[in-house]
N, C-alpha and C positions, 0 to 999 in steps of 0.2 A: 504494500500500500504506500501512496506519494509520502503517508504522514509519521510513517514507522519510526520509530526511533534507532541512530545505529548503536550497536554493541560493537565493545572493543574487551576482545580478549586478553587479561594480561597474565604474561607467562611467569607462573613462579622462578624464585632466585634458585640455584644448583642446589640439589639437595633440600627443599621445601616441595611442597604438596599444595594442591588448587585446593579451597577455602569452601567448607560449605557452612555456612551460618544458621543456623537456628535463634530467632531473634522471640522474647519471652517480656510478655508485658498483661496487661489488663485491659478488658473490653474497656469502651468508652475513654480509657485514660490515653489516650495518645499513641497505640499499638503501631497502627499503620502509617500516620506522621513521621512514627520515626523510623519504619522502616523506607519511605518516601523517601526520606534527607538521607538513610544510608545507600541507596540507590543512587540518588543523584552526586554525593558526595564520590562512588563508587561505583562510577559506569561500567566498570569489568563487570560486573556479577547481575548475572539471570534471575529476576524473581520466579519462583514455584508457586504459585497462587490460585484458586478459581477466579478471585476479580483478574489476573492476570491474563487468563485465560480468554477470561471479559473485553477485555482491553486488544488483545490481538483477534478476537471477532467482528469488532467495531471496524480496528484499521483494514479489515480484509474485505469488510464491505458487509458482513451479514447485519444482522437488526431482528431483536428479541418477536417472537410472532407471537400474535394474542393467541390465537388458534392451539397454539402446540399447549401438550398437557402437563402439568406443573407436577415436577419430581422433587419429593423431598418435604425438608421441614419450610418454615417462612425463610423468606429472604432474610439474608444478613450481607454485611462486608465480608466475612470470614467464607461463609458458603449462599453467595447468591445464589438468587434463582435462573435456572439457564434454560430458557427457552427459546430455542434459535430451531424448532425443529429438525436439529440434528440427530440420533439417539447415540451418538459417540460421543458428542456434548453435553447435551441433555440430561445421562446419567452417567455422565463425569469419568466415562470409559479416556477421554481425551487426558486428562489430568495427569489417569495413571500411568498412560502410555508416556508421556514426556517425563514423570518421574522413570521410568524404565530405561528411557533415553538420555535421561539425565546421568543417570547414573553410569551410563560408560562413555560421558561426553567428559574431555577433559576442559572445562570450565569452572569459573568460580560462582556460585547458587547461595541465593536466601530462601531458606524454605520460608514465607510467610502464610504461617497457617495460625491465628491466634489458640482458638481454643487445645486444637490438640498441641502447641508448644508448653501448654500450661502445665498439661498431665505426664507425670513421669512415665510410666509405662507408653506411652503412646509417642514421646519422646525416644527412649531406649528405642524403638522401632526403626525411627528415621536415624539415629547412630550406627545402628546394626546394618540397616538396608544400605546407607552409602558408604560404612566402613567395609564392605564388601571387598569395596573397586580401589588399588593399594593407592591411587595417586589421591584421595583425600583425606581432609583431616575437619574434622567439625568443631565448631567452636559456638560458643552461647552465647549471647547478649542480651542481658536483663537491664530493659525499661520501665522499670517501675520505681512509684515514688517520684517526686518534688522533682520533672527535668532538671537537666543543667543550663544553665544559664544562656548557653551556647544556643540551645535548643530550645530556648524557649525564644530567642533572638529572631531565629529562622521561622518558628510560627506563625510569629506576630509582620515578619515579612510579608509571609505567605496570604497570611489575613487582610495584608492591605493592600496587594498585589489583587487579588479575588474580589475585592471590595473596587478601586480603580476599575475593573475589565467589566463591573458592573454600571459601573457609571457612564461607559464609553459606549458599550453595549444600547443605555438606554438615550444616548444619544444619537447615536446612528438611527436607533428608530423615532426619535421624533425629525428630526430630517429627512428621512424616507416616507413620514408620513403628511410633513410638512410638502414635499414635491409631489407627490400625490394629490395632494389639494388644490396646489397650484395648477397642475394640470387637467383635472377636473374644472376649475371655475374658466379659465382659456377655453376650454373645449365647449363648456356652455355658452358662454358669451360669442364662439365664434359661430353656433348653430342659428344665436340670437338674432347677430348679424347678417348671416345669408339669409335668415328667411325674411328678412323686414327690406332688404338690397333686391331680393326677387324681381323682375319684371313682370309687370302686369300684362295677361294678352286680351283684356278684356277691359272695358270703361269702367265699371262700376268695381273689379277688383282693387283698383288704387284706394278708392273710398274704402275699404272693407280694410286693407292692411293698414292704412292711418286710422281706422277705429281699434285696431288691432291692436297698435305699437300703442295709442292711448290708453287701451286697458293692463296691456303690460307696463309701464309707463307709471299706470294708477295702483299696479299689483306692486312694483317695487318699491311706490310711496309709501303705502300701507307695510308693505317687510322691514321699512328703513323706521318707522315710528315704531312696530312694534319690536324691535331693534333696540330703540332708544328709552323703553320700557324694562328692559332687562334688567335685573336686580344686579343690585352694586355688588353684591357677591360674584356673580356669572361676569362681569365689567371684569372684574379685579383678577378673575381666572384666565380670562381673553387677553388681558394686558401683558400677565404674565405668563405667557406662552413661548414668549424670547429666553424668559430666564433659561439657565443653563439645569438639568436635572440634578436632584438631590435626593440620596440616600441616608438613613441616618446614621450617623458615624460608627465603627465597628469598635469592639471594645479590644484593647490591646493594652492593657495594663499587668504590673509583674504578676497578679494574679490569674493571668489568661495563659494554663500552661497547655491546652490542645486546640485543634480545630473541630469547630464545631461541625457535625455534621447532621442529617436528616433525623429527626427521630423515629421515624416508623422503619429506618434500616440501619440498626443496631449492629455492633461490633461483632459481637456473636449473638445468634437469634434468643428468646429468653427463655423459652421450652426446653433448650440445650442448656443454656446458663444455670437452671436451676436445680436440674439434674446432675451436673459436673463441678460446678463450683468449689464443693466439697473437696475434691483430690486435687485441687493446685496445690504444685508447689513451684520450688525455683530450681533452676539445674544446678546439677554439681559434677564434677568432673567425676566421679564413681558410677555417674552413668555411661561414662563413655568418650566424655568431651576434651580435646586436647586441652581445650580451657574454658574459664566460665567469666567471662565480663562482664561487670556491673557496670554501665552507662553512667546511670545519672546518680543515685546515692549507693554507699558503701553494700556489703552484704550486709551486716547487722539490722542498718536504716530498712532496706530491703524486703528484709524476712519480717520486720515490724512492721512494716507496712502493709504490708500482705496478709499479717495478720490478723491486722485491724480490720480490712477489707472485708475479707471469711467472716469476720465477727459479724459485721453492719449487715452482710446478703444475709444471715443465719437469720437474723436479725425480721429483716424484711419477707423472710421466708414463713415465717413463723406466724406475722402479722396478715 
C-alpha cells in the first residue's frame, strides 16, 4: 500500500541475538502509548499484535464488513473485532501464522499483547515458543506505575499534535463548505439571469417577464426584511462565521500520564478483565527472560503498585 510504513532491519552486534520484547503494563494505564513510542523510538522491531494486524488491512485496502459474523468476545484494543470477511482473519488463523513466521524470521518483535503479557503462564508460552529459534533472546519491559517523565513528555506531544490535526481538519471543512455555497448562490443567480435576459417571441411575453422579474423583485424584498428580522443570536452566529474554528483546549498537565482513548473500546474487553485480573503479575527473569526492565518506576514501586490495583478491581468486583 502507497501508505505502508518502511521497516528497517537492524542487525545485531557479533555475538548478540535479535530482541524479542515482551512489553507488560495495565489496561487503561498507558499499555499501548508506550508501546507506540517504543516503536517509533525503534523502527527495527515488528509489532505482533491483532490491532496490528488491523492496521496492515486498512493499508492493503480491505474495510471491516457489516455483513461478516462477529467472532469472539466484545471488541477491545488488545483483541479487536475482525471483521473483514476473511475466515483467516476473522478467526485470527492470520495472527498465528505470522507468529509461526515470526519465529524463524531473523528480526527484532514486540509481542504487544496486553492481557496475556500480564499472566505468567501465558507468558512462559511466548519465552518457550521463541526461545525455540537459537538466534533470540527475550526480554520484558514493565510499564507500570507513575511514567517517566520522558514519557509523559511524549504524550502530552502527542495530545496536542491530535488536538492541532483537529482543528485543521475542521477547517478545511468549513472552506469546503464555504465554496460550496459560493457556488451554489453563482449558479442561482446565473439561472436568475438567463431566464429574465430570455427573448420574447411573442408581444405580450415581455409584459408577462417584467411582471415576473417584479414579483421576484417583490419575493426578494420580502426574504431581505425577513432577513432583517432575524434574532440577534442567529446575526451574531452569521457574523461569526469568518472566525477561525475552536476546540476546547486539551488537558496536558503533569497529571495527564496517558492518552485518552474511546471508552466503549477498552484496553482489554471487561468480560476478560474480570475473569483474569486475578493472576497478574510482573515478569521475572525465572520465567525465562534474558532480562526484566522496569520502564518507568523501580520493581518495588512496581509490584506496589500493582498491588494496589488487584486490590481496587477486587474491590469493584465485589460491589
Amino acid at each position: 500500500a502507497a501508505d505502508a510504513e518502511p521497516t528497517t532491519c537492524t542487525r545485531p552486534a557479533p555475538g548478540k541475538k535479535y530482541s524479542v520484547v515482551v512489553p507488560v503494563g495495565l489496561p487503561q494505564q498507558g499499555f499501548f502509548d508506550y508501546v507506540d513510542r517504543f516503536v517509533e523510538k525503534n523502527p527495527g522491531f515488528v509489532e505482533l499484535s491483532d490491532r496490528k494486524i488491523m492496521d496492515w488491512c486498512r493499508k492493503s485496502g480491505l474495510r471491516p464488513q457489516k455483513w461478516a459474523p462477529k467472532v469472539g468476545q466484545k471488541s477491545s484494543r488488545d483483541r479487536p473485532a475482525l471483521r473483514y470477511g476473511v475466515p483467516a482473519i476473522d478467526n485470527r488463523g492470520a495472527g498465528k501464522m505470522l507468529k509461526t513466521v515470526a519465529q524463524f524470521s531473523k528480526r527484532n518483535f514486540i509481542v504487544a499483547e496486553a492481557k496475556a503479557n500480564l499472566v505468567s503462564k501465558e507468558r512462559q508460552e511466548a519465552v518457550k515458543f521463541f526461545a525455540a529459534s537459537p538466534h533470540f533472546e527475550l526480554v520484558a519491559k514493565v510499564a507500570v506505575g507513575e511514567p517517566s517523565a520522558e514519557h509523559k513528555e511524549w504524550v502530552h506531544k502527542r495530545i496536542l499534535t491530535a488536538h492541532e490535526e483537529k482543528l485543521q481538519d475542521l477547517e478545511r471543512r468549513k472552506h469546503a463548505e464555504a465554496e460550496r455555497a459560493a457556488k451554489l448562490k453563482a449558479k442561482q443567480e446565473a439561472i436568475k439571469a438567463a431566464k429574465l435576459a430570455r427573448p420574447s417571441k411573442k408581444a405580450g411575453v415581455k409584459k408577462e417577464e417584467e411582471a415576473a422579474k417584479e414579483e421576484v423583485d417583490d419575493a426578494d424584498g420580502k426574504a431581505d426584511e425577513g432577513e432583517a428580522e432575524e434574532p440577534a443570536a442567529k446575526k451574531a452566529k452569521t457574523e461569526g462565521d469568518d472566525a477561525a474554528p475552536s476546540l476546547p483546549a486539551p488537558e496536558v498537565g503533569p497529571d495527564v500520564w496517558y492518552i485518552k482513548q474511546k471508552q466503549d473500546v477498552p484496553d482489554i474487553a471487561e468480560s476478560v478483565l474480570s475473569s483474569a485480573f486475578a493472576s497478574f503479575t510482573l515478569p521475572s527473569e525465572e520465567e525465562g527472560f534474558k532480562r526484566v526492565d522496569f520502564e518507568w518506576r523501580p520493581k518495588a514501586e512496581a509490584e506496589a503498585y500493582l498491588g494496589n490495583w488487584s486490590v481496587k478491581k477486587r474491590a469493584e468486583a465485589v460491589v
